[in-house]
N, C-alpha and C positions, 0 to 999 in steps of 0.2 A: 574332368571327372564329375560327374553328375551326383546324388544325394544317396543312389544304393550302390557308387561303387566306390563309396569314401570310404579312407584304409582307418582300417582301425590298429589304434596303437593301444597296446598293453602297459600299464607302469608297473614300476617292483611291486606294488601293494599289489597286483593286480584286478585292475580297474582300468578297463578300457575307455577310449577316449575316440572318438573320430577328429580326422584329419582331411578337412573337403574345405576345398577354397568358396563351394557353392555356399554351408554351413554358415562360414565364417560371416559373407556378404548378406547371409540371410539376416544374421545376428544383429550386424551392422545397421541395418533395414529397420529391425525391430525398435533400434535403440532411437534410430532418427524419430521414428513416427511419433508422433504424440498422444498421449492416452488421452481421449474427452475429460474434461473436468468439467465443473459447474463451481463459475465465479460470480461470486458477489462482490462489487467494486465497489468503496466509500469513497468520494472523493474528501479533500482539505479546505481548508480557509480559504477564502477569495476567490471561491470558484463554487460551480453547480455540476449534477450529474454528465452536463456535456463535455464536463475536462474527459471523460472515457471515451468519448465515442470514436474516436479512432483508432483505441488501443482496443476496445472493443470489438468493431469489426475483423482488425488483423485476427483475433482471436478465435471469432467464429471463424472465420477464411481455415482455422487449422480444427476445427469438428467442434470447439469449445460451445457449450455455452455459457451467454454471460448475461447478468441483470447487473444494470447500474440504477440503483434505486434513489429518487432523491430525496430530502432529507429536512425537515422542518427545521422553518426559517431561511434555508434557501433557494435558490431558481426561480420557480414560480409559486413557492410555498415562502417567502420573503417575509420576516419579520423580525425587527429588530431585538423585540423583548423574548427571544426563543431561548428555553433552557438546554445544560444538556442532554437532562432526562428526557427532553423534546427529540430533540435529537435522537437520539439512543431508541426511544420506542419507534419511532418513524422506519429502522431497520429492522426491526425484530418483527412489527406488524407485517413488514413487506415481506420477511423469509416465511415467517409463518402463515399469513393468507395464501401465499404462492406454495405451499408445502416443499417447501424445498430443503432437501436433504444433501447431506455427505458433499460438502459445501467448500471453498476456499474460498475464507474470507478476508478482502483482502482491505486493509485502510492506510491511505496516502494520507501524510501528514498532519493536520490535525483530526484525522480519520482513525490513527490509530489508537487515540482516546476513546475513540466509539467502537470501536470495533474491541476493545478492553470490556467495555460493559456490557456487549450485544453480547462475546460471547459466554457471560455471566448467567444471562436469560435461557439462551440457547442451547447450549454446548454441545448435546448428542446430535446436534445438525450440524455438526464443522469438523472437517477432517484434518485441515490446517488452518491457521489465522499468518496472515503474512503482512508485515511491516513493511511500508514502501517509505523509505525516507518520512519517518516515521514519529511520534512523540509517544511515547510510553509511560509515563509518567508512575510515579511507586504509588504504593498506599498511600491516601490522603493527601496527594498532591494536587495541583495543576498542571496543565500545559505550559502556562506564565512561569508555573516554578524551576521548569526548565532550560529557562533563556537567562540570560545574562541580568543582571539587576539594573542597568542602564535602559538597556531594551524593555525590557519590564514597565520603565517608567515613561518612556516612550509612548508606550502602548497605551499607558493610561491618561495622561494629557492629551492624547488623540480623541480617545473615547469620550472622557468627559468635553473636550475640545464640540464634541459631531451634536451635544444638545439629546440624542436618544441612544448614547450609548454604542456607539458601532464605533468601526475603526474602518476609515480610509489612508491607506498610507503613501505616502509621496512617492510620485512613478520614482524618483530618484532610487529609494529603498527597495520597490519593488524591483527595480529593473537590476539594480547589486547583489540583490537576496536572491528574488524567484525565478528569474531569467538573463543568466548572467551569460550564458552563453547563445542567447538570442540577435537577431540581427534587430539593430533601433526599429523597423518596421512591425515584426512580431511582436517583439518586446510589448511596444504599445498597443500593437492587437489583443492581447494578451490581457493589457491593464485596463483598457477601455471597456470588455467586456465582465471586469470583477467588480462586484457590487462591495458599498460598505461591508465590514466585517460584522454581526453579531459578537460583542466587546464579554457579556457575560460569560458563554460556556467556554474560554477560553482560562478566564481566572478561576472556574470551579475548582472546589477541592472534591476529588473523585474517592470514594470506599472503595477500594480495588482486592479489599482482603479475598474473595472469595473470587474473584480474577487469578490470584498471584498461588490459589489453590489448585486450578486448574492443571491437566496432563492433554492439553492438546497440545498436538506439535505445532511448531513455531518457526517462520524465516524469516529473515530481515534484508530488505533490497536497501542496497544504497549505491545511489549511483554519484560516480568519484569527484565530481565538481559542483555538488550540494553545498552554496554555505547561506542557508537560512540561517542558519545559526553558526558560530564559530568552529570551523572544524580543530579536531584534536578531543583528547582525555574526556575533558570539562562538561561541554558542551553540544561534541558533533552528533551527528544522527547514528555515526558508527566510531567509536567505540560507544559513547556516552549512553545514549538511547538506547541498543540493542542488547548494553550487557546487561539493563535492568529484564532479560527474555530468561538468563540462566541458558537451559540449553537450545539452539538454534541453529538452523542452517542459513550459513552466510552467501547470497548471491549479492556479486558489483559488477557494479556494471557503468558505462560514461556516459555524463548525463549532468543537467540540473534540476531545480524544483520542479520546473513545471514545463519548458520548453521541449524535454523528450518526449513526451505524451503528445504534442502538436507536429512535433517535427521531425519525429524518428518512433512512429508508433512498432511500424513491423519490430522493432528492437528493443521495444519495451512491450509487446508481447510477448517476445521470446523469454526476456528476463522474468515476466512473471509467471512464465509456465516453468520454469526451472525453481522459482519458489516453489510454486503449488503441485509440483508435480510428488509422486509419494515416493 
């Protein structure tokens, strides 16, 4: 049956409907394809704009385009004493010099702290903001104020430990936390190329009143084998993190901190065009 000789059916309200198995496949068609978007990628802690570049390309491979923009104080902009209004302007300069509009903005992990404030500055240029495994922190909080009070303290005998304030953490904690599902080989690839941590914008206390005003819509990626932080209630990236969003769409997805992005890019593009998609 071809598309002019699809039967059409009448219901009691009488409203006709077609019945073409071509229709149907076409539909199916539509639903696969993917609509272009234009992503803005933040990456997190212990890493530079190159943690994207392979979730990046799968992206373009499907029509997207994508800026991963990087970010003062890290990659080849490296400084220990960087704030996080440093930070924060470093994205908003980049969307705004590049005029980039109608935007999905997306911030992995300690990303989503900045991507809370970019889209403060911003906001008629973002169509979504999407949370990848994610910190969200409330009004007047920290990133720090999210983690367990052990860890907490952790962090900060590191810092004052490093002489200028950064954190390098023991491959031991990296490789339990950020890449738990990493083969020992990756794992250390992984750790060998993340630079001390910047210790300050991690403790800021963030004004997020006029963040937590905002009506843009909102997803939250969490992929199921995350435990930077402790999963459950308290703590985890999902529930904990994502319920401070109110209302959101929830994509999961299998994964951890940081080894899906190296190792299973095509799969974590998909996931994040299922955030960003409208």
């Amino acid at each position: 049956m071809d598309g002019k000789n699809a039967v059409k059916v009448k219901s009691q309200h009488g409203a006709s409907y077609e019945n073409s198995s071509n229709t149907i496949t076409q539909l199916a068609t539509n639903t696969n394809k993917q609509e272009p978007i234009t992503f803005v990628l933040v990456h997190g802690a212990w890493a530079d704009a190159s943690f994207w570049d392979n979730a990046a390309a799968e992206l373009r491979k499907q029509g997207h385009t994508v800026h991963a923009p990087e970010y003062a104080g890290h990659g080849s902009l490296y400084n220990p004493a960087v704030k996080h209004e440093d930070i924060v302007k470093s994205i908003v300069d980049y969307i705004t010099s590049k005029k980039l509009t109608n935007i999905a903005l997306v911030g992995h992990s300690f990303g989503g702290t900045v991507i809370q404030k970019v889209a403060e500055q911003v906001p008629d240029r973002i169509n979504r903001l999407v949370f990848f495994d994610a910190f969200v922190p409330l009004d007047g909080q920290s990133l720090s104020d999210q983690l367990p009070t052990e860890l907490q303290k952790v962090f900060g005998q590191l810092a004052q430990q490093s002489g200028n304030g950064t954190i390098k953490l023991p491959f031991a904690v990296f490789r339990d936390g950020f890449v738990n599902t990493a083969s020992e080989s990756i794992a250390k690839s992984i750790y060998n190329k993340a630079k001390p941590e910047p210790g300050a914008p991690l403790v800021q206390k963030l004004d997020l009143k006029k963040f937590y005003s905002l009506n843009i819509p909102k997803s939250y990626l969490f992929l199921t084998s995350d435990i930077v932080t402790p999963q459950g209630d308290k703590y985890g990236f999902h529930p904990a993190q994502s319920s401070h969003l109110g209302q959101f769409r929830l994509i999961l997805g299998e994964g951890d901190h940081m080894t899906t992005a190296f190792e299973q890019p095509g799969y974590l593009a998909q996931k994040l065009y299922e955030a960003a998609r409208k």
